[in-house]
N, C-alpha and C positions, 0 to 999 in steps of 0.2 A: 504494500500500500504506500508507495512512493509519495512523498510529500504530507503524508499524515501518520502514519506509524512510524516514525523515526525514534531515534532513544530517546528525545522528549518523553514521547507518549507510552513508549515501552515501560518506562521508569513508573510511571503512575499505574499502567494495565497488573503489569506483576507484581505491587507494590499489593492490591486489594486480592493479590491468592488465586492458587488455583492451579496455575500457570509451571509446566513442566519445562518446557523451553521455548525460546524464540529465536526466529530467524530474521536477520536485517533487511533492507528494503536492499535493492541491488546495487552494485558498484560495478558500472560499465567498464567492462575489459575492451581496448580498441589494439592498438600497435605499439604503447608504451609501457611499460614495466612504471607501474605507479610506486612513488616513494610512503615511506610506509605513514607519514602526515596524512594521505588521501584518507587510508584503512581506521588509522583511528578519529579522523575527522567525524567520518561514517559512521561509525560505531565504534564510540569511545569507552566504551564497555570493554576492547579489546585492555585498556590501561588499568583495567580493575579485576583481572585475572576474564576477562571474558564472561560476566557476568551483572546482570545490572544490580542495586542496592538495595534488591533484596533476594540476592543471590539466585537469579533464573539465569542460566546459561544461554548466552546469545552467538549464534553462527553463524558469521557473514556470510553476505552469497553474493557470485561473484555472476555476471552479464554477459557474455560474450558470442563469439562464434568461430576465432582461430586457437586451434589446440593450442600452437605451443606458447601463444601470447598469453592465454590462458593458466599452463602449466608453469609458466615463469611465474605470474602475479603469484598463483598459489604458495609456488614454494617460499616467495617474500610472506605473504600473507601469516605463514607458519611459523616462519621465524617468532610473530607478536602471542604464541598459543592460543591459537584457537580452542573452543570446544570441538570445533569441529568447521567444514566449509563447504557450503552448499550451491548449488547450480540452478541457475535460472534457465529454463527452457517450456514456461510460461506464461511470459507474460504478453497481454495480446495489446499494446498499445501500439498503436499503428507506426508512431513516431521512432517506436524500437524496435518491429519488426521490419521498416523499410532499410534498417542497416541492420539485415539478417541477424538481428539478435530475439530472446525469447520463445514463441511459442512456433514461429516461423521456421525453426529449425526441426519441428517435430517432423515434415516433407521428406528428412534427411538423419536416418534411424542411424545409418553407417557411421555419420560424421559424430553423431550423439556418444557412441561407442568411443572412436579415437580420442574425444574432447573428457569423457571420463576418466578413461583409461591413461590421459598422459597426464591430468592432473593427480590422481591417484598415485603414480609411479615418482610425481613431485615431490609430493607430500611427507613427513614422516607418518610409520604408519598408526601411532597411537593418533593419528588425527585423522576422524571420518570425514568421509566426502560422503552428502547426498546430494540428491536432484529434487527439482521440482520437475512437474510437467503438465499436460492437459489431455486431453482423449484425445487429441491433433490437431492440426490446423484448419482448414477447411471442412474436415470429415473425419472420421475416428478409424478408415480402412488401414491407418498403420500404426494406430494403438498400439498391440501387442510387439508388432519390428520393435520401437520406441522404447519400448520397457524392456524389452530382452537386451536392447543395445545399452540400457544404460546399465542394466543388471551385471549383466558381464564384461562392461566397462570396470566395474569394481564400487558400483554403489552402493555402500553400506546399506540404503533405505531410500525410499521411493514417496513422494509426497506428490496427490496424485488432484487435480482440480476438477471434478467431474462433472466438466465443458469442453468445450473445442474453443480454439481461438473467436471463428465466426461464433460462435452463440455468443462468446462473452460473457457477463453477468447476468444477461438474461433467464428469467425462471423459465424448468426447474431446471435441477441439480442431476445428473445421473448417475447417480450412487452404483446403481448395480453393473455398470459399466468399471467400476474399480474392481467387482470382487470379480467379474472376468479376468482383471490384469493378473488381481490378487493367485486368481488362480494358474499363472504360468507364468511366474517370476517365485524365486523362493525367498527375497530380500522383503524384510518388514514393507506394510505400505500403509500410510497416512491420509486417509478422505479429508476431502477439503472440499470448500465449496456452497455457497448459502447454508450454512448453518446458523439460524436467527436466535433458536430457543433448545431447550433442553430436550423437545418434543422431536425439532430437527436433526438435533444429536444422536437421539434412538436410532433414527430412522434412516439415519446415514449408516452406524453401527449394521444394524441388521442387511440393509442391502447391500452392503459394499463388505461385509464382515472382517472391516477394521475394526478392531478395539480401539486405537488413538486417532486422534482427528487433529486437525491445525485449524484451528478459528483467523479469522481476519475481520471482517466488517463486520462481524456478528459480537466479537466481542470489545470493538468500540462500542458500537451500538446499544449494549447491554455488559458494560463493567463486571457482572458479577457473574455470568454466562461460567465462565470454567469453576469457579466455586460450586455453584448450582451444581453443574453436573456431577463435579465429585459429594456434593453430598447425596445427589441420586445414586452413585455408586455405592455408597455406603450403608447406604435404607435410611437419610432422613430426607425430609421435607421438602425438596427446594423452592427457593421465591427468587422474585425480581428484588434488587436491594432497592430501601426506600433512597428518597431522592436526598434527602438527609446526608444518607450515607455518602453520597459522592459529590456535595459540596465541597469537602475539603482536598478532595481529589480537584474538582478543577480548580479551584484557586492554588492547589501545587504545581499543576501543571502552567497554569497562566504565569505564575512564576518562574517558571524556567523556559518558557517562550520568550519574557520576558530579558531575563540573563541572556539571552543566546541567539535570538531572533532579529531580524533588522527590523526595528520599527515599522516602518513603512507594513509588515508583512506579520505583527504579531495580533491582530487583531482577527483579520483573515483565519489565521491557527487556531483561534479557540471556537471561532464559528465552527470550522469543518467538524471539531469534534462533535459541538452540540447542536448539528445538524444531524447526526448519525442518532445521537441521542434521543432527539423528536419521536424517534420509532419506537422508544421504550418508556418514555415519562413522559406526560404531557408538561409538566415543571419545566424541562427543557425546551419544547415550545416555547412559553409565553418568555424567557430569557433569549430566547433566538431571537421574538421577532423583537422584543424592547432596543436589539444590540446590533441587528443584520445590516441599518443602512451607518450605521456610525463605523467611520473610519481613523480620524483622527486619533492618535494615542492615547493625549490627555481626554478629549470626549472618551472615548471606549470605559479607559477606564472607570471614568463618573456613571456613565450609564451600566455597567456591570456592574458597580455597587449598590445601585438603585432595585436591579435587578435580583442581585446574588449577594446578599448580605453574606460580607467572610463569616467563617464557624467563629466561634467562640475562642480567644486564646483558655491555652489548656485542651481543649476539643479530642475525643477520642480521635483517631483518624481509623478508618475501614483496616489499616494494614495494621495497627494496634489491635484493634478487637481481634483481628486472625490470629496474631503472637497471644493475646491473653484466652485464646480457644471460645469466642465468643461467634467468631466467621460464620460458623455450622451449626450454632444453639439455637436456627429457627423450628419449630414446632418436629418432634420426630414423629414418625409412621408409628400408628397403632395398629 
């Protein structure tokens, strides 16, 4: 999610639980062997053992389409320990696929293989290399190529978006189209792909018969989404968190837009979150629209506070209540 999940937002997502790992928005690989300033620019988590603060393991992933351009960055990449380094092949943004990067290369199963296989043989080998991918590009007829090529490139694990390029985001999701791959590849795989609610989560589960899933807009859009689901796992209750609870999450996060963001362009940053959010609290609306046409800094901020009274100094924050084991104390299953 280029331009909205960055470690800004990672910092705040894993901060309220849940969250097993993350992987970074991508870092275009072209013809130059990037210094390693680009890498932890990127994901400056690589400077905090690869992990953001509150210790969820984050993966960079790297964009490209020439192997050995490719297998150079990595082996720089390595150097800063990764958890691990992941592959983009995709993403269907037109602007990335016109310079054969992302989901454009799914046409080109052979080339997927070499592009694994010589970042793998970079790398040391206590550091996994996965892929992402989609059902293909145009059409899903080389789905399976796709995945064997990347399997037997040396892919630890397969993260699998179950879309084609041409569909895009558009609903639905083809879940059962994974546990096809699922079924002739022997590397772990990862369903991904509209998953909104806990409901959606089943139901990717069951058709695609992953156990692990990777959330993106779903769990902007609902903060507490991987909480939830692990306490369905566990047999209690789960709920949406009240709005309460992730007041103090956006004004932490508006803080480090703040530190880190160019003016001009911090205001913009917290709408996109709490435009995702609309889909899950109506509270979120009525702060979108109070904030949507104000630009100006000093305005934004007057009118966020008008809107979004800060928490209380002292204020539990959501990622406290996780540590004090209150995260999961909503109503259990009788």
């Amino acid at each position: 999610m280029e331009g909205l999940l960055d470690h800004l937002l990672r910092e705040e997502l894993t901060a309220l639980g849940g969250v097993d790992g993350a992987v970074s928005e991508f870092i275009r690989i072209t013809d130059q062997l990037m210094p390693r300033r680009v890498f932890t620019r990127i994901v400056p988590e690589l400077l905090r053992g690869g992990q953001t603060e509150a210790g969820t393991p984050v993966r960079p992933q790297l964009l490209g389409s020439d192997p050995v351009c490719l297998a150079e960055n990595a082996a720089r990449l390595a150097e800063l320990n990764p958890p691990g380094i992941d592959l983009n092949f995709g993403c269907p943004a037109k602007c990335v696929n016109r310079h054969r990067g992302g989901a454009v290369l799914l046409d080109e199963p052979d080339l997927l293989h070499v592009i694994v296989q010589k970042v793998r043989r970079a790398v040391p080998s206590r550091i996994p290399v996965s892929a992402k991918m989609r059902l293909g590009n145009e059409d899903s007829a080389r789905m399976l190529d796709c995945a064997r090529a990347l399997a037997s490139g040396g892919a630890a694990e397969l993260v699998v978006h179950a879309r084609t390029k041409r569909q895009g985001y558009k609903p639905p999701a083809y879940w059962a189209e994974i546990g096809t791959i699922r079924a002739a590849v022997s590397i772990p795989l990862i369903a991904n792909g509209e998953i909104w609610t806990v409901r959606d989560a089943l139901q990717a589960r069951a058709e695609s018969g992953c156990a692990d899933l990777m959330l993106g807009r779903g769990a902007v859009a609902d903060p507490s989404l991987p909480l939830a689901l692990r306490a369905h796992d566990v047999g209690l209750m789960s709920r949406l968190a009240p709005w309460a609870d992730l007041v103090p999450s956006l004004w932490s996060y508006w803080a480090r837009v703040q530190g880190r963001v160019a003016s001009k362009h911090q205001a913009g940053r917290l709408k996109q979150w709490l435009h995702y959010l609309r889909r899950t609290h109506t509270e979120a609306e009525t702060v979108y629209q109070a904030v949507r046409a104000v630009q100006a800094p000093a305005a934004f901020e007057q009118a966020l506070r008008a809107a979004l009274p800060p928490p209380a100094v002292g204020a539990i924050s959501p990622c406290q209540k996780m540590q004090q084991g209150e995260a999961l104390s909503v109503a259990t299953s009788t």
